[in-house]
C-alpha positions as CSV (number, residue, x, y, z in Angstrom):
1,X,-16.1,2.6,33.1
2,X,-13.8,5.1,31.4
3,X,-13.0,5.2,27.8
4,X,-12.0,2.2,26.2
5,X,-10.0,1.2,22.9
6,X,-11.9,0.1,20.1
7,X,-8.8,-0.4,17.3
8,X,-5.3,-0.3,17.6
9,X,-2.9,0.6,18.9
10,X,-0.6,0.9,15.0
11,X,3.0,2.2,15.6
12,X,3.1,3.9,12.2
13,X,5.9,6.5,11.4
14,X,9.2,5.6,13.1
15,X,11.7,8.1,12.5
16,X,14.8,7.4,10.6
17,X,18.4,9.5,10.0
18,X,18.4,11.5,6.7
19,X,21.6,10.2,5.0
20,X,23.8,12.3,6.7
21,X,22.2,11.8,10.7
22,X,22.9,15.6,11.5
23,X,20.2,16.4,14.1
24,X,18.4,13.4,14.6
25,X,16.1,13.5,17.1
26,X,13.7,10.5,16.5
27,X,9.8,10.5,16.7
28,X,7.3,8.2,16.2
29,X,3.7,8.0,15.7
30,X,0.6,5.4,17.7
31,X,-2.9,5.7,16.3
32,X,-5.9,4.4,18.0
33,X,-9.7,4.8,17.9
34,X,-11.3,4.8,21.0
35,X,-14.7,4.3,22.4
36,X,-15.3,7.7,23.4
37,X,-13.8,11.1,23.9
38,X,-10.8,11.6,25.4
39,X,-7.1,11.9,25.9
40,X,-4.5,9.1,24.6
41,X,-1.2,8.7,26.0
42,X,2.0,6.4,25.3
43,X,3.7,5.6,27.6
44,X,7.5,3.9,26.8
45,X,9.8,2.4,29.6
46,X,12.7,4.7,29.3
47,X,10.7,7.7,29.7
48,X,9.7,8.8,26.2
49,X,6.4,9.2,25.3
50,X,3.5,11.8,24.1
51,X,-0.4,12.5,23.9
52,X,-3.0,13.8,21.8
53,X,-6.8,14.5,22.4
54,X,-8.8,12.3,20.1
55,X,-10.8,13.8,17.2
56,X,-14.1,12.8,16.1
57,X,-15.7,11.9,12.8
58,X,-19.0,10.2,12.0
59,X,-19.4,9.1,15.5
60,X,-16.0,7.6,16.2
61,X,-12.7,8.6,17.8
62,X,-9.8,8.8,17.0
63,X,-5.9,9.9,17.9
64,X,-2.2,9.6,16.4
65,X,-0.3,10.1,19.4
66,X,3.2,12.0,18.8
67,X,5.9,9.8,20.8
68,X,9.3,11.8,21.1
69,X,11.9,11.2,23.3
70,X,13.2,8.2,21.8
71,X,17.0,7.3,21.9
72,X,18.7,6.5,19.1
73,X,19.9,2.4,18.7
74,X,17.6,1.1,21.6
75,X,13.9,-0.7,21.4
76,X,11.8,0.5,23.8
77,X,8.3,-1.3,25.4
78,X,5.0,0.5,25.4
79,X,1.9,1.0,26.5
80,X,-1.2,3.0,26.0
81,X,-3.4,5.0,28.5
82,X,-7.0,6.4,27.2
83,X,-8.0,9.0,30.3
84,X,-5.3,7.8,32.3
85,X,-6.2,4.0,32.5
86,X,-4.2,1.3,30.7
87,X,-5.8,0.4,27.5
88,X,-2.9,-1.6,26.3
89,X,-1.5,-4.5,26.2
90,X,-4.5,-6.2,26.6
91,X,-5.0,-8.3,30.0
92,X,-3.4,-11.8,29.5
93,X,-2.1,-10.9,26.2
94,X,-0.3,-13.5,25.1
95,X,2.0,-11.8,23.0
96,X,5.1,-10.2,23.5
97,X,5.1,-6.6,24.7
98,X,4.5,-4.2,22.3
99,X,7.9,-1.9,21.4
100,X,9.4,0.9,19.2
101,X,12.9,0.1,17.5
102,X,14.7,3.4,16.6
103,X,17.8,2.8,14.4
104,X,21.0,3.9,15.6
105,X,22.1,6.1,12.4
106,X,21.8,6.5,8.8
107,X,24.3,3.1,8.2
108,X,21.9,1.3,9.9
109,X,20.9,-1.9,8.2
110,X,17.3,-1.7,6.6
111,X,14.6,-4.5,6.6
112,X,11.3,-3.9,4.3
113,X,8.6,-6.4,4.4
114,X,5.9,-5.7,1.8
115,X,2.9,-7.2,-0.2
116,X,-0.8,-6.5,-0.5
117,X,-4.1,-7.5,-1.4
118,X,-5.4,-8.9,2.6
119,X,-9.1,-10.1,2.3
120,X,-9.8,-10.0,6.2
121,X,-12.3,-13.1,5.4
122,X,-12.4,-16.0,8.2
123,X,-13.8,-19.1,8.0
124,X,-15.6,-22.1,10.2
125,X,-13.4,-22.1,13.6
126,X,-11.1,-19.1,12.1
127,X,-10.3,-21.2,9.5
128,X,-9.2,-18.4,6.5
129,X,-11.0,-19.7,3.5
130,X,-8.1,-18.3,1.2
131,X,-5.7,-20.3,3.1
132,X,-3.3,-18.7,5.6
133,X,-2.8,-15.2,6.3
134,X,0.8,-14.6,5.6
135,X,0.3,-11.3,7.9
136,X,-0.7,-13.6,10.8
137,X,2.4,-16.2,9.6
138,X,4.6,-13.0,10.3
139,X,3.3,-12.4,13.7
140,X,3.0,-15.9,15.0
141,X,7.1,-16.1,14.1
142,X,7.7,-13.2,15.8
143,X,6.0,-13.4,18.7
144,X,7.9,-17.2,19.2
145,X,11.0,-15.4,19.2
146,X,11.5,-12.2,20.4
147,X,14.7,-11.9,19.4
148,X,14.7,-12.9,15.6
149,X,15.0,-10.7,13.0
150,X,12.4,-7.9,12.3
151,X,11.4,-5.5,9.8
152,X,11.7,-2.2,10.6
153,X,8.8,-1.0,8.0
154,X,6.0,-2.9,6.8
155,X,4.7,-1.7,3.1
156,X,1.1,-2.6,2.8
157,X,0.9,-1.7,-1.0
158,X,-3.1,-1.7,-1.4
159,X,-6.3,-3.3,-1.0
160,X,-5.9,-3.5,2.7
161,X,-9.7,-3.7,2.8
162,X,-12.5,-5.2,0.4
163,X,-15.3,-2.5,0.7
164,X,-16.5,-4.9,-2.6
165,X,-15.7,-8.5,-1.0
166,X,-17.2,-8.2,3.0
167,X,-16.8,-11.1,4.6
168,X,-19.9,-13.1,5.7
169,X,-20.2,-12.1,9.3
170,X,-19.9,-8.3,7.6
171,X,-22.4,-8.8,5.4
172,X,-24.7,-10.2,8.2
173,X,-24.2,-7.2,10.0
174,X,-25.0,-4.9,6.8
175,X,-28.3,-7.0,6.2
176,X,-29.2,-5.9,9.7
177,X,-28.6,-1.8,9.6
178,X,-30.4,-1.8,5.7
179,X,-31.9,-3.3,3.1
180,X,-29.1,-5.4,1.1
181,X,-31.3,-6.1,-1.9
182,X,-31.3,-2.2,-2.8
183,X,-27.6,-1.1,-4.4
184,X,-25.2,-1.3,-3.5
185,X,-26.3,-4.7,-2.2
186,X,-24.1,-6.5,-0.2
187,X,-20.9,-4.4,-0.8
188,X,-19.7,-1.2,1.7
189,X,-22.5,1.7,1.6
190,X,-21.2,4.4,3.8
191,X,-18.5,5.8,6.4
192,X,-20.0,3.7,9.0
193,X,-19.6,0.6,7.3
194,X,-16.0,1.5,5.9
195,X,-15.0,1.0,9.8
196,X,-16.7,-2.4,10.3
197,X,-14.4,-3.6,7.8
198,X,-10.8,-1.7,9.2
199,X,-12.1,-3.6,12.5
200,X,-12.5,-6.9,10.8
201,X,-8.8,-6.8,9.3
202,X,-6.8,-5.1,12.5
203,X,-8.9,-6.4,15.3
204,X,-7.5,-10.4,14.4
205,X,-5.6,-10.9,17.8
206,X,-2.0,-11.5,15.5
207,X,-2.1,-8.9,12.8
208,X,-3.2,-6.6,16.0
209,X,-0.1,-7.5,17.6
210,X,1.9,-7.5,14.5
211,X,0.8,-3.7,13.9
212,X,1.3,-2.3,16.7
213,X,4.7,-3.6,17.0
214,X,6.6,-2.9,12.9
215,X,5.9,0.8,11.5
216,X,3.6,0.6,8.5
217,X,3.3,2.9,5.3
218,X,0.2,2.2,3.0
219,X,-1.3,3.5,0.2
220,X,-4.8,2.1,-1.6
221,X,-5.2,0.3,-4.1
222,X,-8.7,0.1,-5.9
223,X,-10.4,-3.1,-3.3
224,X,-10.1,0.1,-1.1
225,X,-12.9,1.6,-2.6
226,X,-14.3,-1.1,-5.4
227,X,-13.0,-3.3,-8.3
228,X,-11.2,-1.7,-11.1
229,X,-11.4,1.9,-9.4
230,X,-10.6,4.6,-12.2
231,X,-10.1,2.1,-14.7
232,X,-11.3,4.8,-17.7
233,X,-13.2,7.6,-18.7
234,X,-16.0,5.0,-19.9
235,X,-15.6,3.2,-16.0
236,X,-16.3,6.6,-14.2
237,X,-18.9,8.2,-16.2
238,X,-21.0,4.5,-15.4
239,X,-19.8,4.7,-12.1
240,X,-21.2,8.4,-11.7
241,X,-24.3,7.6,-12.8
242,X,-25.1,5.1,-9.7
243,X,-27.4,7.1,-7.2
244,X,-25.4,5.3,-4.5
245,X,-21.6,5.7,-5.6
246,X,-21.1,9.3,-4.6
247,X,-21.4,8.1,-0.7
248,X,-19.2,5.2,-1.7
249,X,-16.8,7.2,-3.1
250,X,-16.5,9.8,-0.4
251,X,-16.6,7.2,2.7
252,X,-13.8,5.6,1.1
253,X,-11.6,8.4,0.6
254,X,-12.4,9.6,4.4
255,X,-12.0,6.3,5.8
256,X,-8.9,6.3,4.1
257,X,-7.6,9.4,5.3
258,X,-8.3,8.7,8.6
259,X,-7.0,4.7,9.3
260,X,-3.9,4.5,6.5
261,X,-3.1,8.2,5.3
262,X,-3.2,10.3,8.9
263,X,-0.2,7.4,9.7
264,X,2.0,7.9,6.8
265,X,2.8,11.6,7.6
266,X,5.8,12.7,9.8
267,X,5.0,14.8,12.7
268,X,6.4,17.5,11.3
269,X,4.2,17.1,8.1
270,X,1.2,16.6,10.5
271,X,2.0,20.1,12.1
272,X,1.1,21.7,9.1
273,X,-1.5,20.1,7.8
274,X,-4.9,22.1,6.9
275,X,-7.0,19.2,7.3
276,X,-5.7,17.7,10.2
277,X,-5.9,21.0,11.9
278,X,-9.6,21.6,10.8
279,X,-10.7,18.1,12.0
280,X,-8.9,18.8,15.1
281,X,-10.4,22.4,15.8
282,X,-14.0,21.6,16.0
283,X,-16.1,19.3,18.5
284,X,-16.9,17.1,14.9
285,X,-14.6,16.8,12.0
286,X,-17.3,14.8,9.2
287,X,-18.1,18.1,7.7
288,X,-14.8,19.3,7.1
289,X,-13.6,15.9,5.9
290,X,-16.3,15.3,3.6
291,X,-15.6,18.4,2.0
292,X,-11.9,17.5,1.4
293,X,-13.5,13.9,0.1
294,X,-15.6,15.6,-2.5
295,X,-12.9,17.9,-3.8
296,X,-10.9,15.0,-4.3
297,X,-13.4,13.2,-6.6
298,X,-14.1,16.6,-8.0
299,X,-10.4,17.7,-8.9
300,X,-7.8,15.0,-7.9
301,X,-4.9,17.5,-8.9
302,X,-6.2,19.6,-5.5
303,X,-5.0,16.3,-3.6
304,X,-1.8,14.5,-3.5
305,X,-2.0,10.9,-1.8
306,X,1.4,10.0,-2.6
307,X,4.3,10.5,0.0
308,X,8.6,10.4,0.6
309,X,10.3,8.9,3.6
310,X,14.1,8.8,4.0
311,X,15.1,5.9,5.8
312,X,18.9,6.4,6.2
313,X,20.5,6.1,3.2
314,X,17.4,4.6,1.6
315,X,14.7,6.7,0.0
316,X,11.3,5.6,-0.3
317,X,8.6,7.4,-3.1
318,X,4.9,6.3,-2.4
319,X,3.0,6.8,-5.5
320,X,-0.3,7.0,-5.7
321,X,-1.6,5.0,-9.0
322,X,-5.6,5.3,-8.6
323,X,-6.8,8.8,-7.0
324,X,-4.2,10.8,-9.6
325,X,-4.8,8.9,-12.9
326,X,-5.9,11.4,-16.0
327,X,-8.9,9.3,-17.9
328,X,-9.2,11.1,-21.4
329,X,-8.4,8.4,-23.8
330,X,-6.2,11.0,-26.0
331,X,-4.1,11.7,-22.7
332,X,-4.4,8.9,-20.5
333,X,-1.5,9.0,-17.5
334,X,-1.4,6.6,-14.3
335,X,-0.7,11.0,-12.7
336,X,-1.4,14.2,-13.2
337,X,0.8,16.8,-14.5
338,X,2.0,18.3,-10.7
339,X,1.9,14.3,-8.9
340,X,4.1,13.3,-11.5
341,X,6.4,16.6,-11.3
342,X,6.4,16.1,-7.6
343,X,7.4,12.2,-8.0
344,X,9.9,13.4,-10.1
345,X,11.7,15.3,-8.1
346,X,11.2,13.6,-5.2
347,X,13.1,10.5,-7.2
348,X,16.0,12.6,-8.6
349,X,16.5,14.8,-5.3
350,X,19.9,13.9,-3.6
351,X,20.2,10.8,-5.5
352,X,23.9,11.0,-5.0
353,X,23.6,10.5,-1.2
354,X,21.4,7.2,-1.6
355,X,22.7,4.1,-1.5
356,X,18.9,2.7,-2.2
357,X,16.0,3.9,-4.1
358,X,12.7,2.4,-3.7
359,X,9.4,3.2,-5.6
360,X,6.2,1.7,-4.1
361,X,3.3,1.4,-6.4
362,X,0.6,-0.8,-5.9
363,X,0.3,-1.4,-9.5
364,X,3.3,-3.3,-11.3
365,X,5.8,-1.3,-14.2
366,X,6.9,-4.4,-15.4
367,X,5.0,-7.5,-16.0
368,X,5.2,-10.5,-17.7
369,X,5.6,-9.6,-21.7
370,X,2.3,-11.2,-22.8
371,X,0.6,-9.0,-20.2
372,X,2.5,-5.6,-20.5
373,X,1.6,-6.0,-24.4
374,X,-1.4,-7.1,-24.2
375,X,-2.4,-3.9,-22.1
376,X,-0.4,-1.6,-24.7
377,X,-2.9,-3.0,-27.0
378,X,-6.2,-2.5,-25.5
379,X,-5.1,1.4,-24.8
380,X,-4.1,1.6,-28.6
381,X,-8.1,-0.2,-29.3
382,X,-9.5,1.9,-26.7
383,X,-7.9,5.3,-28.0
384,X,-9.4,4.3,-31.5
385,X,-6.7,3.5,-33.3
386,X,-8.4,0.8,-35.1
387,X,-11.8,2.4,-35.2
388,X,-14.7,2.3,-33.1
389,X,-15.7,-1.3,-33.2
390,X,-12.3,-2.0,-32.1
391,X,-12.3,0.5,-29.2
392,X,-15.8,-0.9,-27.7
393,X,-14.1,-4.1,-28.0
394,X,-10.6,-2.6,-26.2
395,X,-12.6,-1.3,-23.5
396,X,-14.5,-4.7,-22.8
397,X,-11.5,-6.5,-22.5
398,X,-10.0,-3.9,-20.3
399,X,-12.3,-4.1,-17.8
400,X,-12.7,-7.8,-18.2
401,X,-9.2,-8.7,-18.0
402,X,-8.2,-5.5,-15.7
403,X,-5.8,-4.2,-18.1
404,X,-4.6,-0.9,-16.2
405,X,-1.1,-0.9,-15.1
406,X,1.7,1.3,-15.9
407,X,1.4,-0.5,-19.5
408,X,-2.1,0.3,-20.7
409,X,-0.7,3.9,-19.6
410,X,2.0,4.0,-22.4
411,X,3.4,7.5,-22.1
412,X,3.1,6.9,-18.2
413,X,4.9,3.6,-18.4
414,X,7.9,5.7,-20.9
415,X,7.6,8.5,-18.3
416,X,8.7,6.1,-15.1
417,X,11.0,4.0,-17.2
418,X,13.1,7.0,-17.8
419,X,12.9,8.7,-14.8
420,X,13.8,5.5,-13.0
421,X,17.4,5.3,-16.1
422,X,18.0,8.6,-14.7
423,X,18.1,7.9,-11.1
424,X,20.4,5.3,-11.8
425,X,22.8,6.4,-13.8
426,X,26.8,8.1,-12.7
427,X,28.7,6.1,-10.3
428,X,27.6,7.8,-7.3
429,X,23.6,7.2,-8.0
430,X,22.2,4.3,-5.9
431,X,23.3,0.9,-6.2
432,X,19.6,-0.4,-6.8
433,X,16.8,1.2,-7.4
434,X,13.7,-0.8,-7.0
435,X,9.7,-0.5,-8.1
436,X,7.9,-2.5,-5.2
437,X,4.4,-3.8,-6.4
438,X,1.5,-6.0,-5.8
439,X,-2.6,-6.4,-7.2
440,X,-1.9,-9.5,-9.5
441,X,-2.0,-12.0,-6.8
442,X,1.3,-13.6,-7.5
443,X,5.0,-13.1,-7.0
444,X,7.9,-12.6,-9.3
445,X,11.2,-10.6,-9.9
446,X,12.7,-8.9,-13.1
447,X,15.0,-6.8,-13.9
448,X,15.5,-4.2,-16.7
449,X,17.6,-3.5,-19.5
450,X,18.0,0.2,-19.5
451,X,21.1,1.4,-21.5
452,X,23.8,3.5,-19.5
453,X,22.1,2.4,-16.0
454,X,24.6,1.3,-13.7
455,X,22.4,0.4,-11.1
456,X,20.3,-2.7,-10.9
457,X,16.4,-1.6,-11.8
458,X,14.1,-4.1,-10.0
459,X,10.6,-4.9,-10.5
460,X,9.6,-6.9,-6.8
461,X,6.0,-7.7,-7.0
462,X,4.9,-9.3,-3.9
463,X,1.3,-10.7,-3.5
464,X,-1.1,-11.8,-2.4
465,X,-1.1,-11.3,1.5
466,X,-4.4,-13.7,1.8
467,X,-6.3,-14.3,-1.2
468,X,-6.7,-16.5,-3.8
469,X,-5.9,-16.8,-7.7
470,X,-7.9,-19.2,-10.0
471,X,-5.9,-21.9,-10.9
472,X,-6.4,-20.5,-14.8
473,X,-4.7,-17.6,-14.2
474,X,-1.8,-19.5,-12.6
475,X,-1.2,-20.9,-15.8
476,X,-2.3,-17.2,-18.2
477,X,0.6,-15.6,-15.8
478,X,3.3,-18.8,-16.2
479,X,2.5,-18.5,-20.3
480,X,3.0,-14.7,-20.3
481,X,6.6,-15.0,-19.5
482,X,7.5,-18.1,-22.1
483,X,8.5,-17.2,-25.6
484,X,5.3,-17.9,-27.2
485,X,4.0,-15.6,-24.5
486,X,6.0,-12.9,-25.9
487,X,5.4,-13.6,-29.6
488,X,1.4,-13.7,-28.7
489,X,2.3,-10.3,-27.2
490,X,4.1,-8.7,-30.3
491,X,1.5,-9.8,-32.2
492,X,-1.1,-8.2,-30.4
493,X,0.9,-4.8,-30.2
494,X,1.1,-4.9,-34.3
495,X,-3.0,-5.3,-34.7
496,X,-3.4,-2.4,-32.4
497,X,-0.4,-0.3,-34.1
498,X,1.0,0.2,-30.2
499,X,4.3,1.0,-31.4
500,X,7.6,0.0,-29.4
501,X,7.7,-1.9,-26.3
502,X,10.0,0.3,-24.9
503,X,12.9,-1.2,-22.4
504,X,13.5,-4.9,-22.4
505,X,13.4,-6.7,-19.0
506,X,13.7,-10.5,-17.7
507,X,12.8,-13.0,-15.1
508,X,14.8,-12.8,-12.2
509,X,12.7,-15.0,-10.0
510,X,9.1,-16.5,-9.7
511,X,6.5,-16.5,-10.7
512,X,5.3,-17.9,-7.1
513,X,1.7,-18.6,-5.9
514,X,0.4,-18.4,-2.8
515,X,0.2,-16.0,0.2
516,X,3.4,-15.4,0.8
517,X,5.5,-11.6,1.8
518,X,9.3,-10.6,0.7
519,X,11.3,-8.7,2.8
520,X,14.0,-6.1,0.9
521,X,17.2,-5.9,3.8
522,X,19.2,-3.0,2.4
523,X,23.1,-2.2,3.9
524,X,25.5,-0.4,3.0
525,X,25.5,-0.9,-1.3
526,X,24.4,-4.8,-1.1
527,X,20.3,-5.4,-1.5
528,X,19.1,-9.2,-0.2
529,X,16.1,-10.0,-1.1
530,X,13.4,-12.9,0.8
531,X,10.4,-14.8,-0.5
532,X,8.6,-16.5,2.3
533,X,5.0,-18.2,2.2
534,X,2.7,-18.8,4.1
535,X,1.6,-22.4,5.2
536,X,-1.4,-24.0,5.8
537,X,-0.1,-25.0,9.3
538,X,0.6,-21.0,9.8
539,X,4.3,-21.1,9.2
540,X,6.4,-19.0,7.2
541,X,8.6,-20.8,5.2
542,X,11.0,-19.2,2.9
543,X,10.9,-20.1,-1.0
544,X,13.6,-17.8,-2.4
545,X,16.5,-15.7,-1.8
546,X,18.6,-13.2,-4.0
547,X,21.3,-10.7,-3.4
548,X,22.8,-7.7,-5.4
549,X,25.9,-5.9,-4.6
């Protein structure tokens, strides 16, 4: 038998017009891991197409195959070849084939379907224990019909893995390579394990489909590697002092690299990468990765996780909020100096020529006022500003209550709220510029109040893809936007002398429970937005709809 495919195939970058469409010549991107050595081809009905030799790390295979000769405006079927022999679709597949869309030109109308936190978990009979996987809702609707709507990205906005929550059958299969009463116990130890659990979420027969059909773009959140990842100084000094989290740590950050980050860079970007060209070069890539793991945990600065895409008229900013974060209590930041001068320009770059602004960021800016201040308060504890008792107590309740979003980040939160004024200010800025978000496990909309903006600044927070939230919090999160929410909040800003709460903001929609997605569709100046959720019975059902412009 010849070489056969063990994950995959993901469409991932789809190329789009810059805003002005002068020399497009679209491109797209397939990754796969195979069995085995060899060479993977796609293969697309019109002719287009493209290969790559796979590249090896710890044992497994792996290619992002460079499709180009894509026409502009069409959706092309197609399939993948490992050593010449069909791979995919799979015999019998039941879905639809598999197809890359190319839009026409930078006017094009723009659908973006995001959420996160997907705990791969199944159940008796593939019965999902956190109730349906809206993922799987997605691609059961549109594998019905063919012809309905699509997105043309998919924004998978962290904890696309639980290396800290295996499922059952995964921790099984742990308890039968080692010995799961020695640390880390029943939670992801190494590289190898790290790719039982990207098989366990992308080899489900839908969300297969589903991915290899609508581009992706990801970035981690902290699941990815373990609860509360980079929380504090306090957090990683504990951490570091575990004989097994350096493996943890490193595993992660490869396995990362190599299923979601590889995918999120342009071809062009890929042809100059030093990395990608190193793992490439030699018979075995570990090495050379595992040295780019360990700087990364040594000096995050040396690394930057976060990523641009132009999508038409539409710019999209990836930020990395884990990896990049600066832990010294006196100079806490969600970024580093350079990631947040590189975001910054990235944002402000050509902003005339956008109609559309997005920020991703797996971590909300805004959240409900109880919450933000409640967070602004535990940083003040935590930075001592009501003495040491206080800040034991400020970093027990941070980590108990995982109070680290932009808020417990205070000159990080100021730092984003006025870049994002700035974006959207003069009459020829974009029409919306919006801060796409998951991690809490619920939905909700609001908007800001930032003086001399003329553009409408969004929070969207959109999650959870399939999980669950106790029906305690359900109530903390309803109570953190009512008004004695807010006065609880003020009132724990004043005892820890947190100042200002900067910008005001309000409810625009939610909060909603359950697992559910939103899709952004952006055209022209006018922003729609979708809430659907996912039913018990598998259907997507939609809850809510908005529109600007």
């Amino acid at each position: 038998m010849g070489t056969g495919l063990r994950l995959g195939p993901l469409l991932r970058y789809v190329e789009w017009p810059d805003a002005t469409g002068v020399a497009y010549r679209p491109a797209a991107t397939v990754w796969v891991e195979a069995d085995g050595p060899g060479t993977a081809e796609v293969r697309c009905a019109g002719g287009a197409g493209g290969s790559a030799r796979t590249f090896q790390v710890a044992g497994h295979h792996y290619a992002l195959v460079p499709v180009t000769g894509l026409t502009p405006g069409t959706t092309t079927a197609y399939e993948v070849m490992l050593d010449g022999q069909r791979v995919w679709p799979l015999p019998d597949s039941p879905f639809p084939p598999s197809t890359v869309t190319v839009p026409e030109g930078p006017g094009a109308p723009l659908r973006v379907t995001f959420g996160s936190c997907r705990w791969a978990a199944t159940g008796a009979v593939g019965r999902h224990p956190a109730g349906a996987d809206a993922l799987g809702a997605l691609a059961a609707k549109l594998a019905a019909d063919p012809a309905a709507e699509r997105p043309d990205v998919l924004l998978l906005l962290g904890d696309q893995v639980y290396a800290d929550k295996p499922s059952e059958a995964t921790r099984e299969w742990m308890a039968g390579r080692r010995d799961v009463s020695e640390p880390p116990g029943e939670q992801v130890a190494d590289y190898e394990e790290y790719t039982r659990i990207y098989q366990e979420s992308w080899l489900d027969p839908q969300v297969r489909w589903l991915l290899s059909t609508v581009p992706s773009m990801m970035i981690f959140d902290d699941h990815d590697v373990i609860d509360d990842w980079n929380t504090s100084a306090a957090w990683l000094a504990g951490m570091r002092a575990m004989p097994w989290w350096r493996e943890r740590l490193l595993s992660g950050l490869m396995a990362y690299w190599v299923h979601q980050h590889l995918g999120n860079l342009s071809p062009s970007e890929l042809a100059v990468d030093p990395l990608y060209a190193r793992v490439r070069a030699v018979p075995d890539g570990t090495a050379a990765l595992r040295r780019f793991a360990a700087e990364a945990d040594a000096d995050p600065a040396r690394v930057r996780w976060s990523y641009r895409r132009d999508l038409g008229r539409t710019r999209l900013v990836m930020v990395d909020t884990r990896a990049a974060r600066v832990l010294d209590e006196q100079k806490r930041a969600m970024l580093g100096e350079e990631d947040a001068r590189w975001v910054g320009e990235q944002v402000l770059e050509g902003r005339e020529g956008r109609d559309h602004l997005l920020v991703g960021s797996s971590l909300p800016w805004l959240l409900p006022p109880l919450v933000h201040d409640a967070e602004r308060w535990s940083a003040a504890l935590c930075r001592g500003e009501r003495g040491e008792r206080w800040a034991r107590t400020g970093e027990s309740l941070r980590r108990l209550s995982d109070l680290e979003h932009w808020a417990a980040f205070p000159e990080s939160f100021a730092w984003l709220t006025g870049l994002l004024a700035e974006a959207g200010r003069g009459p020829d800025g974009p029409a919306t510029v919006s801060v796409l978000s998951g991690d809490v496990h619920h939905a909700y909309v609001a908007e800001a109040d930032l003086p001399g903006t003329r553009a409408h600044v969004l929070q969207m927070t959109c999650s959870p893809i399939h999980q669950r939230i106790p029906y305690a919090l359900r109530l903390g999160f309803r109570f953190g936007w009512s008004r004695a929410g807010r006065w609880l909040g003020r009132a724990l800003a004043r005892h820890g002398r947190a100042g200002g709460s900067g910008p005001g903001w309000s409810r625009a929609g939610g909060p909603w429970f359950g697992n559910q997605l939103m899709t952004l569709t952006l055209q022209g100046r006018s922003a729609g937005l979708r809430v659907e959720l996912a039913r018990r019975d598998g259907r997507l059902v939609t809850t809510h709809e908005r529109a600007w412009g």
